[in-house]
N, C-alpha and C positions, 0 to 999 in steps of 0.2 A: 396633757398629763400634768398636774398639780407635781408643782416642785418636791413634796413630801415623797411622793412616789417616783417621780425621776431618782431621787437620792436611794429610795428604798430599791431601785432595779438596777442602780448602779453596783448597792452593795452585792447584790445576788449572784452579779457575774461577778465581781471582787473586780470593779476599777474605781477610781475615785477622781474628782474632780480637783482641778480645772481641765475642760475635754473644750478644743476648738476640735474646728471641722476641718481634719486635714484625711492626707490619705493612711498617714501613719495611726492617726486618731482611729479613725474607720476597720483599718487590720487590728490591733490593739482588742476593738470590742469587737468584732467577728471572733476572734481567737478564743477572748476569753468567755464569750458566750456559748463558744460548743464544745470550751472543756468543763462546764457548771449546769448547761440548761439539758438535759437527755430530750434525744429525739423518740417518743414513746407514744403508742394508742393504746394506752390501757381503758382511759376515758372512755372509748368504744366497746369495749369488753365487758367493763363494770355497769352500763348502763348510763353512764354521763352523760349530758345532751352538753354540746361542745357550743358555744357561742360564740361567732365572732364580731363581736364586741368589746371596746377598748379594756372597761370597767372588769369584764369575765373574765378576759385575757393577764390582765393584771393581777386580780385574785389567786387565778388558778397559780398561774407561772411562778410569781415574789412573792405571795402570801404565803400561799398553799407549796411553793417551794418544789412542785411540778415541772414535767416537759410537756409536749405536743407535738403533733406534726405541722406539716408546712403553711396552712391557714395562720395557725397560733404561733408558732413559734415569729414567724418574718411577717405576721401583722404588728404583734407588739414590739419587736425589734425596728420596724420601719417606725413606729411612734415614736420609739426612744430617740431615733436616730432625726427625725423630725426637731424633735425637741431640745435637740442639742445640736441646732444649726443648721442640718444635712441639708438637701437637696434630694430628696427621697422619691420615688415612685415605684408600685408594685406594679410589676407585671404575670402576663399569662402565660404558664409555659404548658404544653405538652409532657410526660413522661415515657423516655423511648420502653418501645415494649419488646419482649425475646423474641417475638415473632418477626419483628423488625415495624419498621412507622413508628409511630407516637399515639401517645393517648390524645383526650379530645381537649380544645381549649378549658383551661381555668383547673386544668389537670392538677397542676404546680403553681405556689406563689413563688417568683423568686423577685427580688429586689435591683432598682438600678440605683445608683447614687453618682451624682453629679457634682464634680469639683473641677480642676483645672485640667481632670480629665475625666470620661465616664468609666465606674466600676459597677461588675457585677458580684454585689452582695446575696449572701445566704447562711440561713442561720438553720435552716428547715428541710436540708435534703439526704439528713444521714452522712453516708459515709463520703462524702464527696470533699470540693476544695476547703482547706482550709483559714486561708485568706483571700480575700476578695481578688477578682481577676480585673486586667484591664480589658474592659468591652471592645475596645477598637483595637485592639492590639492581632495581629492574624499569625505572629508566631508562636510557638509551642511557651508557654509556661511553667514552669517545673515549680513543684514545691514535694520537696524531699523525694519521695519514690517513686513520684507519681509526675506526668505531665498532663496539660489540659490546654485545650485548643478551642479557639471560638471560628467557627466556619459559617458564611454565612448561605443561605439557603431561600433564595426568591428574598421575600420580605421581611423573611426573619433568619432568626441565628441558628444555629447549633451549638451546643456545649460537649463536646467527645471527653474522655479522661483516657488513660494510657497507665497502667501498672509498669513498674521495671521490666524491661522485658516482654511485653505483652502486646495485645492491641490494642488499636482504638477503637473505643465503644464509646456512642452515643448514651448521653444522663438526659436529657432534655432540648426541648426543640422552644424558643421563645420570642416574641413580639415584642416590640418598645413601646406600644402604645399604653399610655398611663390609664391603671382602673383604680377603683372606689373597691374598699373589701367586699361590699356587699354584692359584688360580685361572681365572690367565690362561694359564694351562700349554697349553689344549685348542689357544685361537685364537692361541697363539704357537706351534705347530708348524704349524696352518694356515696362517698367513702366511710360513711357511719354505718348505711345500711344495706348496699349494696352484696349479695353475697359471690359477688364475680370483682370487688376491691378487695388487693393484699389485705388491708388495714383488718376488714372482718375477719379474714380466715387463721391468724393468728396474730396473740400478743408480741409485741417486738420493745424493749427498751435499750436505745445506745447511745454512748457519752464517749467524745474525743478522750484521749488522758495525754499527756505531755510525751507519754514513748508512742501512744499510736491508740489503739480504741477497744473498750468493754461493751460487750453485748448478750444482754439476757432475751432468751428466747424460755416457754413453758419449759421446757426440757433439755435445755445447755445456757450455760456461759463459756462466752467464747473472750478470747483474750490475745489481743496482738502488741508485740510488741520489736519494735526495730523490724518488722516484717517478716516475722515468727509467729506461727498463731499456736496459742492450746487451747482445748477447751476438753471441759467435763460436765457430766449427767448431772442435770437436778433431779434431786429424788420424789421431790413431792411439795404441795402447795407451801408448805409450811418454809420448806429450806428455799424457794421465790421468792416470797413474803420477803424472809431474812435477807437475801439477795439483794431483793431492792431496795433495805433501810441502809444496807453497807454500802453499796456503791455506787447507788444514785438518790439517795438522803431521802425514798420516796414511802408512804405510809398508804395502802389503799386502804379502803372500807374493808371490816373484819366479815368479809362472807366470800366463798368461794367463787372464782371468777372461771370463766372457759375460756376452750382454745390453749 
């Protein structure tokens, strides 16, 4: 990444330099990237053919001022993170399914990052942690309402989360071995075109917010806050539209989208 646009993806999450590589460094930009970048497939919806490539990734996200799902969002984020020192590698995860098991490798990108201890980063999985977890760490994690646990499983890990109160439920099952993005090339056209991937069967835009998290669906915005939720009807494409310029600074193409 060309310093211009390091600078330009710095501004976008709103951090600024000087950034060493520490652990504190690393929660800092995990934070403020998933309260600025929305995790969204409208791209899919509109017709967008999604690339993952550094170049696309960077257009769409800084330029064009967009989110994405887990290819784009923690491809360009492991770049950043590359480029200002890290110790980065993407790995393959599974995504647990209601049924129970996981989906198939290269399901999920999540991120490992390497310092004087191993963390798992992710910028790309929705509502999940919002600071990087310690990889090797086997006891429970709390971060505000929520706990999260890493169990490991034969040769790989699991990632559970636990609500106040609640269960534990499996988010992802993941490998350590280091990939190349073009990797994920197979299951990122499956999730484009698949009519058995969530991503097809409806639009989803969501952004952390500093009390808790905004989520627009075709036909609600939902809104949590302090672990309170409300939400109310959207009436129609026009009040979406408006939706997404308000609270996630997003402009699609002026023609009706489905789902």
């Amino acid at each position: 990444m060309i310093a211009s646009n390091l600078e330009a993806y710095l501004a976008r999450i709103g951090c600024h330099r000087p950034l060493t590589p520490s652990a504190e460094t690393l929660r800092q930009l995990q934070v403020a990237h998933l309260l600025t970048v929305p995790f969204e497939n409208l791209s899919i919806h509109a017709g967008e053919p999604i690339v993952l490539d550094e170049a696309a990734l960077f257009e769409k996200i800084v330029v064009r001022r967009r989110g994405g799902f887990c290819y784009e969002l923690n491809g360009l984020f492991a770049a950043l993170l590359r480029d200002l020192g890290f110790r980065v590698s993407m790995l393959s995860a599974g995504v647990a399914r209601t049924e129970g098991g996981f989906g198939p490798e290269f399901d999920h990108m999540t991120l490992l990052v390497e310092l004087e201890r191993r963390w798992l980063a992710d910028v790309g999985f929705g509502d999940s942690f919002r600071e990087p977890l310690l990889l090797d760490e086997r006891a429970d994690q709390v971060q505000g309402r929520r706990a999260y646990r890493i169990r490991p499983d034969g040769e790989r890990l699991v990632l559970l989360q636990r609500d106040a109160g609640g269960e534990w439920e499996a988010q992802y099952r993941f490998g350590l071995e280091p990939q190349a993005i073009a990797a994920y090339a197979g299951m990122c056209r499956h999730h484009q075109n698949s009519p058995q991937s969530s991503f097809t069967q409806r639009r989803i835009c969501s952004r952390a917010t500093p009390e808790g998290r905004i989520t627009l669906s075709p036909m609600r915005l939902i809104t949590t806050r302090g672990g309170e939720q409300t939400e109310r009807t959207v009436a129609d494409e026009a009040e979406h539209a408006a939706l997404l310029r308000e609270h996630f600074g997003i402009v699609m193409p002026g023609r009706e989208l489905s789902g």
